[in-house]
N, C-alpha and C positions, 0 to 999 in steps of 0.2 A: 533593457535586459531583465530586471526585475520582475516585471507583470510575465514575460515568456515565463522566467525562472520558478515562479508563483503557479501558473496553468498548469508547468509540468510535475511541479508538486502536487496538484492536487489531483490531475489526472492519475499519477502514477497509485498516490492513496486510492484513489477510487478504485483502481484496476485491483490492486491486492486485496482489498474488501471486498470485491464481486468476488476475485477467486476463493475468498475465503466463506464467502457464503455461497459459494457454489457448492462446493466441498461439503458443506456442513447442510443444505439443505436438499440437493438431488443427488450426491453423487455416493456420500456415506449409506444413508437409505438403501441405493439402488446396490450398493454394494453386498450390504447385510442382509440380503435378503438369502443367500445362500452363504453360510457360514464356510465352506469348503474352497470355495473359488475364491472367497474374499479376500485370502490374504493375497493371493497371486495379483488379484485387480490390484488391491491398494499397494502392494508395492509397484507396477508398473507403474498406475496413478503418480503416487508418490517425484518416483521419480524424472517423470514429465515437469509435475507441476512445479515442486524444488525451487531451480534456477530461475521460472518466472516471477515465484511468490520474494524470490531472495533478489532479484534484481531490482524489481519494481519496490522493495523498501529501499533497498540503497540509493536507489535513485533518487526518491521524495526524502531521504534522508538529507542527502547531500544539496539535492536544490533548494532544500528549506534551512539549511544552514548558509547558504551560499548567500539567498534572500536576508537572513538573521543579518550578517556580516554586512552585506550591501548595504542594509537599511539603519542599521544598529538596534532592533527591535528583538531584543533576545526571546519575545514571547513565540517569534515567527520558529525558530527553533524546537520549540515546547510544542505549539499547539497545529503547527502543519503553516501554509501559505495559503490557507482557504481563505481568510479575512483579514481586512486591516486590522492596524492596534486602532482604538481612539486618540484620537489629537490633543496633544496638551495645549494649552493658549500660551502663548510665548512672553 
């Protein structure tokens, strides 16, 4: 359950990051180019993108806490479920 809970952490990070740089590198631009229409796009924009950008945090929020808990590695909470911690020798 772990390694799922781990994938879908990190996938979910990655999917909010593409959206977030989709936004910020083709879709603002294309927007500004006509200052008039702009706000009309970016708010339809807006509100498309919203519940995906807010989903896909909650999501990796909560699978990377869930991983934290399962594992007892409070870093997996901090820093996403992309990577192990390092192993302590016992």
């Amino acid at each position: 359950m772990v390694p799922l809970l781990r994938i879908i952490a990190t996938l979910t990070a990655a999917f909010f990051a593409g959206g977030g740089l989709f936004v910020s590198m083709v879709l603002y631009p294309a927007i500004m180019m006509d200052t008039a229409s702009a706000l009309v796009q970016f708010g339809r924009t807006y509100k498309k993108a919203a519940p995906w950008q807010g989903s896909n945090a909650i999501i990796c929020l909560v699978a990377a806490v869930i991983v934290s808990a399962l594992t007892g590695d409070a870093g997996v909470g901090v820093r996403g479920a992309g990577r192990d911690a390092p192993r302590r020798p016992a």
